[in-house]
N, C-alpha and C positions, 0 to 999 in steps of 0.2 A: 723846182730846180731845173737849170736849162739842161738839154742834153752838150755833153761835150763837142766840139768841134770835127775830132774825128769819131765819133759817135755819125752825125749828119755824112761825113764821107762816108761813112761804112755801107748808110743806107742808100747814096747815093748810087753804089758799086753796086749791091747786091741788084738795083734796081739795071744798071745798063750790062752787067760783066755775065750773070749767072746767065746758064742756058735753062732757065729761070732766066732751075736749082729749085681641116671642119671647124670651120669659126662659128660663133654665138653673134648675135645680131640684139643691137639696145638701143630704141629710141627714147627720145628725151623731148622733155616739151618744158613744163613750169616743175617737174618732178623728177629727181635723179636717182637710181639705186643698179646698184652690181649684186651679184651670188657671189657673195664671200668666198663660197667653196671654190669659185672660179680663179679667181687672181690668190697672187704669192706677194709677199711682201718682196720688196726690190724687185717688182715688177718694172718696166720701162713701158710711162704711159706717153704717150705723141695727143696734139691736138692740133687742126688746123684752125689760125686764128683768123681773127674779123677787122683787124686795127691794120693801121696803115705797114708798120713796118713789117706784117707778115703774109700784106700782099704782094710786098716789094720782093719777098723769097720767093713768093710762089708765082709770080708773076707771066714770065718765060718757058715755064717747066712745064713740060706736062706730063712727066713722070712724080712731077713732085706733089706728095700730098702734105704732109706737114712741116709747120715753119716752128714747132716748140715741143719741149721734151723734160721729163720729170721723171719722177722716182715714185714710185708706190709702197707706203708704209700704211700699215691696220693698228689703229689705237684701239683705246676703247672708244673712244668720240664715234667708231668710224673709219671709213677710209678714208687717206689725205695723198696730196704730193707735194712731196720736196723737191722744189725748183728754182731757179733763179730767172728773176725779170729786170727787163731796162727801168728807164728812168719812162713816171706817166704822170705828164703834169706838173702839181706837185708833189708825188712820191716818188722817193730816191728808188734807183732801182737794188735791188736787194737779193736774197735767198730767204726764203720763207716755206713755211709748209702751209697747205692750202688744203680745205675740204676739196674730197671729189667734185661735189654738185658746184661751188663755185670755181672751181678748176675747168668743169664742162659748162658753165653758164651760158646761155644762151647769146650774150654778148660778148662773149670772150673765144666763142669756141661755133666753126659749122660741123666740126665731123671728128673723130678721133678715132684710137687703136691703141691696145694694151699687148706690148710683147714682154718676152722672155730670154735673157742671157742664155743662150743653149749651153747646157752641163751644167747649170750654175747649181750648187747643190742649197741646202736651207742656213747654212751656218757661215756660207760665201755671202749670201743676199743679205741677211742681219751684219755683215760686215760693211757693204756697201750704204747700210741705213745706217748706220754707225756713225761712219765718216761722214757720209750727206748732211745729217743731223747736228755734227760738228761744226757745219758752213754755215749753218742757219745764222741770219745774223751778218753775213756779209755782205759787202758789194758787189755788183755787180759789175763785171768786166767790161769797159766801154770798149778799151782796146783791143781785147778777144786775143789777149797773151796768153797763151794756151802755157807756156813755160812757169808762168809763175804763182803762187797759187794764196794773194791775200786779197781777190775778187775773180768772180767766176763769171760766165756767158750760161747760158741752160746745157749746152751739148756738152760742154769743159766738167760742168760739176756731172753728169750723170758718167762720162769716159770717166773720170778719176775715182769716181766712188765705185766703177766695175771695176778696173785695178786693184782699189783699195781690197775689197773682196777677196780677188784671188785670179782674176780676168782677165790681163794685158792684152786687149782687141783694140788699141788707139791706130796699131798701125795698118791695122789691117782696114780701116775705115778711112773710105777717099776723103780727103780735106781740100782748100779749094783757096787761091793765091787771090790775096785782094791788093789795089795798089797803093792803096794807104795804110794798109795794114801789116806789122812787122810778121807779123807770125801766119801760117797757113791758118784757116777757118775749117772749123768744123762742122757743116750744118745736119741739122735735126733729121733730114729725110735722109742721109744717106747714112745715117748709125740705124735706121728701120730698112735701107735695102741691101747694107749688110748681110752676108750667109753666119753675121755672128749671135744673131736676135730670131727668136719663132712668134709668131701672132701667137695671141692667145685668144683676143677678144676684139671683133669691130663694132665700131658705135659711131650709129645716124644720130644727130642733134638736130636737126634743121627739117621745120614743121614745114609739112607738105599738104 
């Protein structure tokens, strides 16, 4: 499937417009694992990726570390994250839930962090999995209409599912005016440099 039209503007923006745009330590190589005891479910997990359009985010910036943003839900499988992706190739882009280790894959991901809704109590966060989980299955937002909610962007589904919860912190998170775009943009780094989110966990990917 091609990307849409304004899809290609979007990245075009991000690429000329953005300026861009006691922690635990976990490297990763061919094998991936967390301490359960460590992460909460509706955890808010960031990666920095390796593909083109999230060098286009990060490009400019050099405060900026991540270009993508999920949800942390504990099955029995395991750890996963509930996230939404563009369109790759031939896969439409979507909301899916993904294992940890191919969420941090070596080809998808150089570096990541796992933070936390500050206050968010345990029965806010199963609410925010709730909803997320609900989405599974959709589209992904090419047009990053933040207003309307029958396809999402990654930053769009992880703000609405903290809402959903119990969390109205959208406003409080700088959003950022593109010219092809109707609606402000939300990006990934700036819902992590937020005073509305705590780290909990940083994690090196990238063999040294």
């Amino acid at each position: 499937m091609f990307f849409r039209l304004s899809y290609y503007l979007l990245q075009l923006n991000f690429l000329l417009l953005f300026s861009c745009n006691n922690s635990n330590n976990i490297s990763s190589h061919n094998t991936f694992s967390l301490d359960t005891s460590i992460v909460s479910n509706g955890d808010i997990v960031f990666r920095r990726g390796r593909d083109i359009m999230a060098k286009m985010v990060l490009a400019q910036g050099d405060s900026s570390r991540f270009s993508h943003v999920g949800i942390l839900i504990k099955t029995k499988e395991g750890l996963s994250v509930i996230h939404a992706i563009p369109s790759e190739l031939n896969n439409d882009g979507i909301v899916l839930v993904e294992s940890i280790p191919d969420f941090f894959s070596n080809e998808k991901a150089s570096t990541g962090s796992i933070y936390r809704v500050k206050g968010a109590s345990s029965d806010e966060s199963e609410l925010m999995i709730k909803y997320a989980l609900k989405k599974v299955g959709k589209p992904f937002d090419n047009n990053f209409n933040f207003s309307e909610d029958s396809s999402y962007y990654c930053t769009e589904l992880v703000l609405k599912s903290i809402t959903a919860g119990g969390k109205n912190i959208k406003d409080k998170i700088r959003s950022v005016d593109i010219l092809t775009i109707k609606e402000p943009v939300f990006l990934p780094d700036n819902l992590r440099i937020s005073n509305q989110l705590e780290k909990i966990l940083e994690i090196s990917l990238d063999d040294k």
